[in-house]
C-alpha positions as CSV (number, residue, x, y, z in Angstrom):
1,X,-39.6,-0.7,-31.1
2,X,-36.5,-2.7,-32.8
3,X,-38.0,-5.4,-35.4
4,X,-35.8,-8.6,-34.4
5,X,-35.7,-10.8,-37.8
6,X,-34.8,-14.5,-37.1
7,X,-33.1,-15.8,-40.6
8,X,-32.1,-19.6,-40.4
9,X,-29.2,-19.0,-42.4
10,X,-26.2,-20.9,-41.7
11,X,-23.0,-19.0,-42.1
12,X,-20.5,-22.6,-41.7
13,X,-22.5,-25.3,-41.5
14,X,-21.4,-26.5,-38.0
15,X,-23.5,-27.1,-34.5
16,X,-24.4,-23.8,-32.8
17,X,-26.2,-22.8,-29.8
18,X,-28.9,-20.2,-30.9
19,X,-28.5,-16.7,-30.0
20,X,-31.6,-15.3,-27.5
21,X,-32.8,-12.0,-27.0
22,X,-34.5,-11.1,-23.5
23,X,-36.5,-8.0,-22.5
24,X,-36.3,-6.0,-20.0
25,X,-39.3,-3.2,-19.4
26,X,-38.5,-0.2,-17.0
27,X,-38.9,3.5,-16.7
28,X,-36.3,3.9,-19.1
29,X,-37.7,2.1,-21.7
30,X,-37.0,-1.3,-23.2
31,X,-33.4,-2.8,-22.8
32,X,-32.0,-6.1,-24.6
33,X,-29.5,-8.4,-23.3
34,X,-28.3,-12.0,-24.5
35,X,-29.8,-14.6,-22.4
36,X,-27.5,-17.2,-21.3
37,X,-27.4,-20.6,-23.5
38,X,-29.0,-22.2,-20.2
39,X,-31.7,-20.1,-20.0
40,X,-33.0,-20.8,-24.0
41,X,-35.8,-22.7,-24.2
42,X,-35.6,-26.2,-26.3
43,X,-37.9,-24.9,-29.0
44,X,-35.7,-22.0,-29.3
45,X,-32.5,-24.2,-30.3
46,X,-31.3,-23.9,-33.7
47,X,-28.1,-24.4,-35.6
48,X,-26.7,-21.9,-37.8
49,X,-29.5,-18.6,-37.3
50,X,-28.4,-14.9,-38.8
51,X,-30.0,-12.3,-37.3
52,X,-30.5,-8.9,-38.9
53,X,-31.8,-5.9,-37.0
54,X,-33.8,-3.0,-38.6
55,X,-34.1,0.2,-37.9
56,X,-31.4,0.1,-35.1
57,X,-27.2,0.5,-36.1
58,X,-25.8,-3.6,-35.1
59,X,-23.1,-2.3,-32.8
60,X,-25.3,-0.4,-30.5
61,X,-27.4,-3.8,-30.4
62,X,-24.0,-5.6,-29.2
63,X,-23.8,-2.0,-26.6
64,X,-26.7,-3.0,-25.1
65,X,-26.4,-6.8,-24.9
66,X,-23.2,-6.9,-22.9
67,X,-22.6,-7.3,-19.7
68,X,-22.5,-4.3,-16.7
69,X,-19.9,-1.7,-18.1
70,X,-17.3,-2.1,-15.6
71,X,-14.5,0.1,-17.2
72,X,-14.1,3.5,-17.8
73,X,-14.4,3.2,-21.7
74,X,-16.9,2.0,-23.9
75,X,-15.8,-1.9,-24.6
76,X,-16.9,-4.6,-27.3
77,X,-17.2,-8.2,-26.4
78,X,-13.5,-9.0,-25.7
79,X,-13.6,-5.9,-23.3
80,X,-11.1,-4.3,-25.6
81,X,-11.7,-0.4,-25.6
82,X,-13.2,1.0,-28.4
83,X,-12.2,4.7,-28.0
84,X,-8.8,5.9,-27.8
85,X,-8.5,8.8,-25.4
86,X,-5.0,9.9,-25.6
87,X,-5.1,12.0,-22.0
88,X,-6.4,9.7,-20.5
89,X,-4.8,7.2,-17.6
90,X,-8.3,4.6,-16.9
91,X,-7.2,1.7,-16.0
92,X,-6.2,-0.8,-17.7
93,X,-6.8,0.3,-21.2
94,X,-4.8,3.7,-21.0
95,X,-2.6,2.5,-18.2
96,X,-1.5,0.0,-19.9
97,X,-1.2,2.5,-23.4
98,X,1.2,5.1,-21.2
99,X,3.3,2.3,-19.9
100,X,4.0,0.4,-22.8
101,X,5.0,3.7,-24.8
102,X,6.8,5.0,-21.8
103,X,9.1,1.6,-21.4
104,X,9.9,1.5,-25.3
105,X,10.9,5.0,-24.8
106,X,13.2,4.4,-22.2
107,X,14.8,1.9,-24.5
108,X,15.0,3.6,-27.8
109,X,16.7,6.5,-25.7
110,X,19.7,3.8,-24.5
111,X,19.8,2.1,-27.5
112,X,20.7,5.1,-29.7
113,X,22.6,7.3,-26.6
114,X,25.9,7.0,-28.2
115,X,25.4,7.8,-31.6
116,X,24.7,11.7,-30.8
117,X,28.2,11.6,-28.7
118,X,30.2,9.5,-31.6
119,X,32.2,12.3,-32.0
120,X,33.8,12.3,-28.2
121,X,33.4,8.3,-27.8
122,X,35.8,7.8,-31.3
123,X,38.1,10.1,-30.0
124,X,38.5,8.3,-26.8
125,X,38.5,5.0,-27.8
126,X,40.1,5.3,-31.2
127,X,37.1,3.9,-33.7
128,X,37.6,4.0,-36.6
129,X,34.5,4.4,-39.4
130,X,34.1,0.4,-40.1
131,X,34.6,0.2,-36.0
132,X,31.7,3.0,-36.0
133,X,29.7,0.9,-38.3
134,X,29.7,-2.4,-37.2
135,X,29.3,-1.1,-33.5
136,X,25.8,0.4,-35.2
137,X,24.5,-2.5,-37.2
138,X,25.5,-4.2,-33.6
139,X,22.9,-2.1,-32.0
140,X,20.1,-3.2,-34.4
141,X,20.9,-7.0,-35.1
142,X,20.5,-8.2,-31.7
143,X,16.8,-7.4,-31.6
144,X,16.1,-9.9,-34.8
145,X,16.0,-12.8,-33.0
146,X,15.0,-11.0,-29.8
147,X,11.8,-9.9,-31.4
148,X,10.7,-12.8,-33.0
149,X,11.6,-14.6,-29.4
150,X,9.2,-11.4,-27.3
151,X,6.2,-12.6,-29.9
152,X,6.3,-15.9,-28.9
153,X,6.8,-15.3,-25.3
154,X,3.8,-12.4,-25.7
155,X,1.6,-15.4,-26.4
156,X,2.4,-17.5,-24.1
157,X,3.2,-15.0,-20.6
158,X,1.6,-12.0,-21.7
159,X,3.0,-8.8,-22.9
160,X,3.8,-6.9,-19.2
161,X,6.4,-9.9,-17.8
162,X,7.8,-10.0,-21.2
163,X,8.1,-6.7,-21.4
164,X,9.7,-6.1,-18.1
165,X,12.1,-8.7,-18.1
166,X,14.1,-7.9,-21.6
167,X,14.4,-4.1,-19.8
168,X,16.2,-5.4,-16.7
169,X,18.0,-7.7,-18.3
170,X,19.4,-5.2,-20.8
171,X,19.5,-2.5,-18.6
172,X,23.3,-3.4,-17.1
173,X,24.9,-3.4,-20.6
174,X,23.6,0.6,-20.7
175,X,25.7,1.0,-17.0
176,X,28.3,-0.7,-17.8
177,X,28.7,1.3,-21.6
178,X,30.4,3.8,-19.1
179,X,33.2,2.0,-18.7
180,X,34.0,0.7,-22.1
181,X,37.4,0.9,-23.2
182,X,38.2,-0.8,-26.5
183,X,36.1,-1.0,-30.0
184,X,35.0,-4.5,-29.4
185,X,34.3,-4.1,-25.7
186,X,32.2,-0.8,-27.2
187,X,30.3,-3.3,-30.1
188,X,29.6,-5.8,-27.7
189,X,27.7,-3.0,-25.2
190,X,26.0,-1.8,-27.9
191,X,24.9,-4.9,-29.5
192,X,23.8,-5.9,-25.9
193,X,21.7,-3.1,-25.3
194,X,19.6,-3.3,-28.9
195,X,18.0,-6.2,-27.3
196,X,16.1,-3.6,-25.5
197,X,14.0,-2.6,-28.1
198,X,12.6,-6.1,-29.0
199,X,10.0,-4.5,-26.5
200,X,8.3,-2.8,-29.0
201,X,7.0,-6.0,-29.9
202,X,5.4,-6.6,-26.2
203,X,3.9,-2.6,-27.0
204,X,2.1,-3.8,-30.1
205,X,0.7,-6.7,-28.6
206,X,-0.4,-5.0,-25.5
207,X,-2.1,-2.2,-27.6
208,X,-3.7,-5.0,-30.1
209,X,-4.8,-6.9,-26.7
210,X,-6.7,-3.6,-25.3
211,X,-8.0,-2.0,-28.1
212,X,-10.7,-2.5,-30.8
213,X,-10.4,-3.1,-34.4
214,X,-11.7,0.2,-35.2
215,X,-9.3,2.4,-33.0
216,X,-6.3,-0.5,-32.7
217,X,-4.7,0.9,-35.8
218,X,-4.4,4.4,-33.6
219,X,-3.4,2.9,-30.3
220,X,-1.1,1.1,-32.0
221,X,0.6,4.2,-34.2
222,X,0.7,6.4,-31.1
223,X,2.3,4.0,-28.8
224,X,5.0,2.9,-31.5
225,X,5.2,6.1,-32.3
226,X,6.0,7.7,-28.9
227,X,7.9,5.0,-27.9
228,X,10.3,5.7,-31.0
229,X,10.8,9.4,-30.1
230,X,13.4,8.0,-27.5
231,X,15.1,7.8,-30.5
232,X,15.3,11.5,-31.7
233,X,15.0,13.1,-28.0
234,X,18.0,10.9,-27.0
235,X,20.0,12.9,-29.9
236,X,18.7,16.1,-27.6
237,X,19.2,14.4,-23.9
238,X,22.2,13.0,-24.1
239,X,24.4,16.1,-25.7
240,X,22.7,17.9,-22.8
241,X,23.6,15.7,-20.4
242,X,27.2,15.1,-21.5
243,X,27.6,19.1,-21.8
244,X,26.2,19.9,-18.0
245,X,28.6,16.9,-16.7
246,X,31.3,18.5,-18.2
247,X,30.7,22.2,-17.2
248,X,30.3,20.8,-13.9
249,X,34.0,20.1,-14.0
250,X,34.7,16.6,-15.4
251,X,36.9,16.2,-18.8
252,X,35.1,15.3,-22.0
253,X,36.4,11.6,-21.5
254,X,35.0,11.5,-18.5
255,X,32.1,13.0,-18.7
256,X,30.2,11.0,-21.7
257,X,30.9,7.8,-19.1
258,X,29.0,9.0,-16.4
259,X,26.4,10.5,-18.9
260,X,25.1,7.1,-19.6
261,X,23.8,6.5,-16.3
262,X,20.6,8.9,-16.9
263,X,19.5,6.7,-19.8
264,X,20.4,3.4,-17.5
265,X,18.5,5.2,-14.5
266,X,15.2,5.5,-16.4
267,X,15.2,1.7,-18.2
268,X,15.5,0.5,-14.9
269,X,12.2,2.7,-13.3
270,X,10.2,2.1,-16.5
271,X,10.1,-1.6,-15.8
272,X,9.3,-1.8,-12.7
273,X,6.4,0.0,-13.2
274,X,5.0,-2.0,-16.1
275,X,5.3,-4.8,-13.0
276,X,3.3,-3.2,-10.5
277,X,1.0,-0.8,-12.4
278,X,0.3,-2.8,-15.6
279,X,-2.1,-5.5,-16.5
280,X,-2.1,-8.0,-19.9
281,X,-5.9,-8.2,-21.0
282,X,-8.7,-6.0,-19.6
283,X,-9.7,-8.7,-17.5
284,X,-6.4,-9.4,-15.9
285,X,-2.9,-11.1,-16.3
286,X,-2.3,-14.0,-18.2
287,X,-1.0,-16.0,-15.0
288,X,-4.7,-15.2,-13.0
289,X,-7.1,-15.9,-15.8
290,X,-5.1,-19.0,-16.7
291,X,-5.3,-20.4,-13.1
292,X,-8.7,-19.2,-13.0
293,X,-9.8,-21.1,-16.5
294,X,-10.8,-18.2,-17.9
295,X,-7.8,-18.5,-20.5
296,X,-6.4,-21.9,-22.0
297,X,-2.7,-22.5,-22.2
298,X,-1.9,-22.5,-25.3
299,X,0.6,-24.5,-26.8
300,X,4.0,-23.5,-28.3
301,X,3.9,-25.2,-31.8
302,X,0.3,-24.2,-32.8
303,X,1.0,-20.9,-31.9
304,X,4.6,-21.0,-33.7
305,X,3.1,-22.9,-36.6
306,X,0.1,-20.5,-37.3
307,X,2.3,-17.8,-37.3
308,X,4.7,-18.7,-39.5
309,X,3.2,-20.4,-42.0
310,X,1.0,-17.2,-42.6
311,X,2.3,-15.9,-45.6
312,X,1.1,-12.0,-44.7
313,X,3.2,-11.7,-41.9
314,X,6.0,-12.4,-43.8
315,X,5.6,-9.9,-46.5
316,X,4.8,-7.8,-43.7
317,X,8.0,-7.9,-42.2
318,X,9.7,-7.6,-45.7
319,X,8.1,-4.1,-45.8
320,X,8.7,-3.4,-42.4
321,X,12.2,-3.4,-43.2
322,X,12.0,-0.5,-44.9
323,X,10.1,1.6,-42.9
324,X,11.3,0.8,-39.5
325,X,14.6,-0.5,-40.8
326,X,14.9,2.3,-42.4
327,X,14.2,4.4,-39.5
328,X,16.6,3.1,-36.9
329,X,19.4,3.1,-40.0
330,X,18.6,6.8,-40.3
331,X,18.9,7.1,-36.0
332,X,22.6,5.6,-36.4
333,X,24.0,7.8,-38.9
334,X,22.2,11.0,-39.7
335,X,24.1,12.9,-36.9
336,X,27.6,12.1,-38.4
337,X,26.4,12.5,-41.9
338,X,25.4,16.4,-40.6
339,X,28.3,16.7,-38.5
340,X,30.8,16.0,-41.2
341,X,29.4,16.8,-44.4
342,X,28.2,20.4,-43.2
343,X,30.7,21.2,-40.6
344,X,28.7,21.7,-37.6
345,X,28.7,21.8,-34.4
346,X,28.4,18.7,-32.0
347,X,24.9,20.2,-30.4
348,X,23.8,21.5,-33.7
349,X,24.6,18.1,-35.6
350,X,22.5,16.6,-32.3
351,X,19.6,18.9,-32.7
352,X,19.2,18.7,-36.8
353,X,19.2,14.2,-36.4
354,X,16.6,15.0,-33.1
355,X,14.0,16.5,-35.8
356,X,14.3,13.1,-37.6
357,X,13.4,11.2,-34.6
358,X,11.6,13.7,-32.9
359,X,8.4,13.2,-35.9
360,X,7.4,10.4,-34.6
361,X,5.5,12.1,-32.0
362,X,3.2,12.9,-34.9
363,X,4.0,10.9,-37.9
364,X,3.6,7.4,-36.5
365,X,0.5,8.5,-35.2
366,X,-0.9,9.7,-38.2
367,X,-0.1,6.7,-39.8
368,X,-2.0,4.4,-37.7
369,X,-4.9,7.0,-37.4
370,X,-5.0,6.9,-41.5
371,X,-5.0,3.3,-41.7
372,X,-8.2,3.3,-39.2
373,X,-10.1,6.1,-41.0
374,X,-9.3,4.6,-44.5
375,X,-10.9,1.1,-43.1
376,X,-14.0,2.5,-42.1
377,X,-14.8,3.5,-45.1
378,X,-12.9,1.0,-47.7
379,X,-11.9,-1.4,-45.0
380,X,-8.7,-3.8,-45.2
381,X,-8.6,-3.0,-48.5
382,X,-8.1,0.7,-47.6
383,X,-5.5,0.0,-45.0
384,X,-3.4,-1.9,-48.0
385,X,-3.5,1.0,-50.3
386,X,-2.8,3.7,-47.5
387,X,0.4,1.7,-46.3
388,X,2.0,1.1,-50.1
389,X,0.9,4.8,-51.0
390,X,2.8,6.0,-47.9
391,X,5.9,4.0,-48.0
392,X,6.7,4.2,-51.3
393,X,6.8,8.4,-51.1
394,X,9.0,8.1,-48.0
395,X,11.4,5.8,-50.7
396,X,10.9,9.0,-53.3
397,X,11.8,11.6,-50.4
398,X,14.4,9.5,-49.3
399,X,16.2,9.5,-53.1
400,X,15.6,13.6,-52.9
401,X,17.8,13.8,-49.8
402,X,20.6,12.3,-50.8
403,X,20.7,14.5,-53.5
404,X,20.5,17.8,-52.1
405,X,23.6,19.8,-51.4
406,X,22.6,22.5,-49.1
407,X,22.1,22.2,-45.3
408,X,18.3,24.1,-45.8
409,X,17.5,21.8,-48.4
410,X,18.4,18.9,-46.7
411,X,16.5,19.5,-43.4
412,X,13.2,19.7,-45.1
413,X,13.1,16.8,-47.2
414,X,15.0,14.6,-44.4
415,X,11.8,16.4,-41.9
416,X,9.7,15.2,-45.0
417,X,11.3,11.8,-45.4
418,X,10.5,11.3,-41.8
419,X,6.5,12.0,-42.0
420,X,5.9,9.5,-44.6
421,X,8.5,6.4,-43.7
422,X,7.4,7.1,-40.2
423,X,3.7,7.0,-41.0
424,X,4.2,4.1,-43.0
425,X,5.3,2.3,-39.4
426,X,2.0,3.2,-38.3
427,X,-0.1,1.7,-40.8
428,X,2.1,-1.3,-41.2
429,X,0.8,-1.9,-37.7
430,X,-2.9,-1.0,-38.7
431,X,-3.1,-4.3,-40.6
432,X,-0.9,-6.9,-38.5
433,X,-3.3,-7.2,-36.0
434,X,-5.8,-9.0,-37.9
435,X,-3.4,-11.1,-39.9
436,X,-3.5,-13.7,-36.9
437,X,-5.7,-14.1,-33.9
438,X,-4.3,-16.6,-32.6
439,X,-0.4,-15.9,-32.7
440,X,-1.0,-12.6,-33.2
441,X,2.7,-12.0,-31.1
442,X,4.4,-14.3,-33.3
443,X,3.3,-12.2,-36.4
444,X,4.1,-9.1,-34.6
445,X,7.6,-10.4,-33.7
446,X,7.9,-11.4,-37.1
447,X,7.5,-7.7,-38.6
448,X,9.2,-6.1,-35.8
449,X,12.1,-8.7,-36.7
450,X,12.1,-8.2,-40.1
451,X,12.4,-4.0,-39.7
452,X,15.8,-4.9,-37.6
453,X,17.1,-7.2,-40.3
454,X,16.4,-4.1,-42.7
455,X,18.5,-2.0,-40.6
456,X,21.2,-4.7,-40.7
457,X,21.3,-5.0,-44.3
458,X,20.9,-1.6,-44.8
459,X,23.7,-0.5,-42.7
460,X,26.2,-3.6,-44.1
461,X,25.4,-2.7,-47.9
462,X,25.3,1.3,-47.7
463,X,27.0,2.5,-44.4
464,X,29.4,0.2,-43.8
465,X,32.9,1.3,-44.2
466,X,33.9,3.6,-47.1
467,X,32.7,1.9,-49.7
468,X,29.6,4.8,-50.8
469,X,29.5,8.1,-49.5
470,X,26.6,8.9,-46.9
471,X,24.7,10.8,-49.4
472,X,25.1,8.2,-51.7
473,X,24.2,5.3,-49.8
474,X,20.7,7.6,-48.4
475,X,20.0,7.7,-51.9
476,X,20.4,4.2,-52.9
477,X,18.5,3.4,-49.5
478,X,15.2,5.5,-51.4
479,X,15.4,3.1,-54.5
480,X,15.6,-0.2,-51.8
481,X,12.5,1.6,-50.2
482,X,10.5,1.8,-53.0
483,X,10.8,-1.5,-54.5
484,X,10.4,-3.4,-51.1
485,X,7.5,-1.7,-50.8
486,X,5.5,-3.0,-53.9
487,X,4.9,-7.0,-52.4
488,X,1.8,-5.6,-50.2
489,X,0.1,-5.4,-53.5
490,X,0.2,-9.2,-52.9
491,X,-1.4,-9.5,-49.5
492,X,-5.1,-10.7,-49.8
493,X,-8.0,-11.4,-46.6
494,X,-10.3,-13.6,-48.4
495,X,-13.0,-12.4,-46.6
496,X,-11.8,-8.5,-47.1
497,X,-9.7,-8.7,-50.2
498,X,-6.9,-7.0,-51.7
499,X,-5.6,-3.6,-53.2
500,X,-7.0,-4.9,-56.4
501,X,-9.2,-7.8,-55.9
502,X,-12.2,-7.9,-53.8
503,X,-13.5,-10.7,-51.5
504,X,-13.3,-14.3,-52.2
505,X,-16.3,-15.8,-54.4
506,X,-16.7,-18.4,-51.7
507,X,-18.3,-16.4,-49.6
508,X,-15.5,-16.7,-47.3
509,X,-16.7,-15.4,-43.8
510,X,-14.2,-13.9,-40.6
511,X,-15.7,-17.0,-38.5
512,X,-14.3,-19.4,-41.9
513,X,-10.9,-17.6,-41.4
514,X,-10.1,-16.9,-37.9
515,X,-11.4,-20.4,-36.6
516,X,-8.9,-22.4,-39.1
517,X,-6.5,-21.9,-36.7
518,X,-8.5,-23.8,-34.2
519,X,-8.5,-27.8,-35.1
520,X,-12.0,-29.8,-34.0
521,X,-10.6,-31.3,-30.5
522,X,-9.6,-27.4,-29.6
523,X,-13.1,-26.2,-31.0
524,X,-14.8,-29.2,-28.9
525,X,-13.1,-27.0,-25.2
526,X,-14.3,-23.9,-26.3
527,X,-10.4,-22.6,-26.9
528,X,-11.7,-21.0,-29.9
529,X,-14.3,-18.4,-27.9
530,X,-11.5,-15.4,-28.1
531,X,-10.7,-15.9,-32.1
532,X,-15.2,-16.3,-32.9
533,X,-15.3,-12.7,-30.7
534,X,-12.6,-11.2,-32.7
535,X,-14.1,-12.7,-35.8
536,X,-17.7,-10.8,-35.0
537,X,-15.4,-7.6,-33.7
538,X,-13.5,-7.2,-37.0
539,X,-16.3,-7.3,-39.4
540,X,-15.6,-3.6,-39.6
541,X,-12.9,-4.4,-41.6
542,X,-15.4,-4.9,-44.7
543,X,-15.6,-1.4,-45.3
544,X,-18.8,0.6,-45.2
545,X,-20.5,-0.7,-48.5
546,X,-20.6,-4.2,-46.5
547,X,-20.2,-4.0,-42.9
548,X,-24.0,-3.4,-42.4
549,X,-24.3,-7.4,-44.0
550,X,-23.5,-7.5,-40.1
551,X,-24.3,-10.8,-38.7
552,X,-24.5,-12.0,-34.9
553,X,-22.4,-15.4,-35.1
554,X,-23.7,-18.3,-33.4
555,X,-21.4,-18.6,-29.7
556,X,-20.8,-22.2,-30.1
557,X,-18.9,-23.9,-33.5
């Protein structure tokens, strides 16, 4: 039988409501749940108890103390999932997983639809390469302030109306890209539809929302990462697309127009069904668990505040810059910079910048999977080292290519370059969820900000007129790469540590550092439940030499 130890141990020395095992005896043996605080006896009230458990592992203790399963996957206390089963479609964990990647697919694939067909559209509208330029740096700017905006809103509404909404709204400029007939009307389109892909934000959250600590990292880096294949299939689709149009019997001029009305098409169906098939939090929407009082309203300057003033998220989205940024710089030019440097054909150019993109579908994935298997076994500290290990040789690759002179050459490092800046998107994303519980969207709209103002600079310093040479400008993008890269050496969890310090001295707990953001008046209504469940939850996060220290947290601060 289990030996329950009862430790009066305070871990912060506030009022708590002592935690109560019952027993149940049946034909199956003995089963343990947590008795409700109404059912404890008054003897039994303590403040402050630790509980350690021998001879039995401390999450299948939590297994058996929750409530009924009622989903299809294993969940912790939050009801987040804590596997990851790719093929499946249980709702809502994996619903939601397929939608969200699905929707920022079908944005990615109309936000970077005209740069495959740049050749046809300059001809016909007479851009010139600073026109070309700006009408790409267009694409990506909009989404800075879009993303930072879809965090908050993520927060306050919930990642599926957020989510929805920013694709219908977007979704005209991609229809009416078919009838653009100057430079600036062209920029403006373009600039219009990167909005779109502010949703990725809305996908992290939503991912971070249903999964667990130890698989979010995955969840995370697969959805991301599938999402961002829209932007290398797109360099496949939409050459197709414009080449069947025009063997049907319309002229090239014509025919990339009416082209952009497949991309259009499928924004429009993948939002509305994150609307009718999707669901924010494995208990429901935001808008029903709200009315219900089974989720505060939270308030627009604490959630703002906490965010920003988090220094992490900030370096976060300094590096993200340069992975991402990097990324969606790489979507806008690398077909041209084929096309003209090796003399190839349209399709061909399309096909070589579609094996760029086209990584993700592994790459990003990998990423987040690293940054989970490096954690349970070296923790946050592990997901740190990972992400600065794997960015900074996507910078190295990234020098190598602009470098090489031959078209061989050239594909294999860029295919190279692309596993290791794409991976480094993944784990970036592996850490950002426990930065901030409670504005965890305003930290993720911070980093998927700052990887669109990376793109901007990017494209205004290197790719911006004639100033360098593609090749040179790739090159120059490696050494930005590497050296952005080297402030996550400064991000530290006191209760987890750094790259190259360990835990605070102070004995810092996840309770001491998840409940700051929770003042006493908000502690006194309970709004703090969510952030001490996560707290408990992301003790895994320690790494292996300390996550058995586990201890059950008192349910009341």
């Amino acid at each position: 039988m289990t030996n329950l130890n009862l430790l009066q141990n305070p871990p912060f020395g506030a009022k708590c409501s002592y935690l109560h095992f019952q027993q149940n005896k049946g034909a199956g043996g003995n089963s343990y749940f947590l008795a409700p605080p109404e059912n404890i006896s008054s003897s039994s009230r303590h403040c402050g108890h630790k509980m350690e458990v021998e001879g039995q592992d401390m999450n299948s203790i939590r297994r058996d103390t929750d409530e009924p399963r009622k989903f299809d996957l294993p969940v912790d206390s939050e009801h987040k999932a804590t596997e990851f089963r790719v093929l499946s479609t249980a709702a809502p964990h994996m619903r939601a997983f397929h939608l969200s990647w699905v929707s920022f697919f079908s944005c990615f694939v109309s936000t970077f639809a005209a740069p495959p067909l740049l050749p046809i559209i300059r001809d016909n509208l007479n851009l010139t390469a600073t026109d070309i330029g700006n009408a790409g740096i267009a694409s990506v700017s909009g989404a800075v302030f879009a993303r930072i905006a879809m965090g908050t809103v993520c927060d306050l509404f919930g990642p599926r109306l957020a989510s929805a909404s920013l694709i219908l709204i977007t979704a005209p400029a991609v229809y009416f890209t078919s009838i653009a007939s100057s430079p600036i009307s062209f920029l403006l389109l373009r600039f219009c539809t990167g909005f779109s892909i502010a949703t990725f934000v809305s996908t992290q959250f939503w991912m971070s929302s249903m999964f667990s600590g130890p698989v979010v990292g995955t969840a995370n880096g697969v959805a991301g990462g599938w999402g961002n294949l829209g932007g290398g299939a797109t360099q496949l689709i939409m050459p197709l697309v414009f080449g069947v149009i025009r063997d049907i019997g319309a002229i090239k001029f014509t025919a990339w127009r009416i082209a952009f009305f497949i991309p259009a098409l499928f924004q429009t169906l993948a939002a509305f069904a994150v609307l009718i098939f999707g669901q924010d939090l494995p208990d429901g929407n935001f808008s029903g668990l709200q009315n219900s009082g089974n989720k505060q309203k939270d308030e627009f300057s604490r959630v703002f505040y906490h965010g920003a003033t988090n220094y992490r998220g900030w370096i976060l989205a300094l590096t993200y810059g340069y992975c991402f940024g990097v990324e969606l710089t790489v979507d806008n030019i690398i077909a041209e910079y084929f096309y003209d440097r090796f003399n190839l054909e349209l399709h061909t150019a399309g096909m070589i910048a579609a094996s760029f993109g086209l990584a993700n579908i592994v790459s990003r994935p990998a990423g987040g999977m690293i940054s989970d298997i490096t954690a349970k076994r070296f923790g946050m500290r592990g997901r740190l080292w990972a992400l600065w290990v794997m960015q900074t040789l996507g910078g190295i690759f990234c020098v190598i290519l602009g470098q090489v002179g031959s078209l061989t050459a050239s594909i294999i490092v860029m295919i190279i370059f692309s596993m290791f800046v794409q991976a480094a998107c993944g784990l970036t994303f592996g850490v950002v969820p426990f930065v901030s519980r409670r504005s965890l969207g305003v930290i993720s709209g911070m980093t998927g900000g700052g990887g669109n103002v990376g793109a901007v600079l990017t494209q205004l310093i290197f790719f911006k007129g004639s100033k360098y040479s593609k090749e040179t400008g790739i090159t120059l993008m490696g050494v930005m790469i590497i050296c952005c890269t080297l402030p996550i050496m400064l991000i530290y969890f006191p209760q987890w540590g750094g790259m190259f310090c360990g835990p605070s001295k102070n004995m810092t707990t996840e309770e001491d550092y998840y409940l700051s953001e929770w003042n006493s008046k908000e502690k006194q209504k309970g709004f703090h439940q969510s952030s001490l469940k996560f707290a408990d939850n992301s003790r895994s996060e320690r790494g292996r030499s300390r996550v058995n220290t586990t201890t059950i947290p008192p349910n009341q601060v």
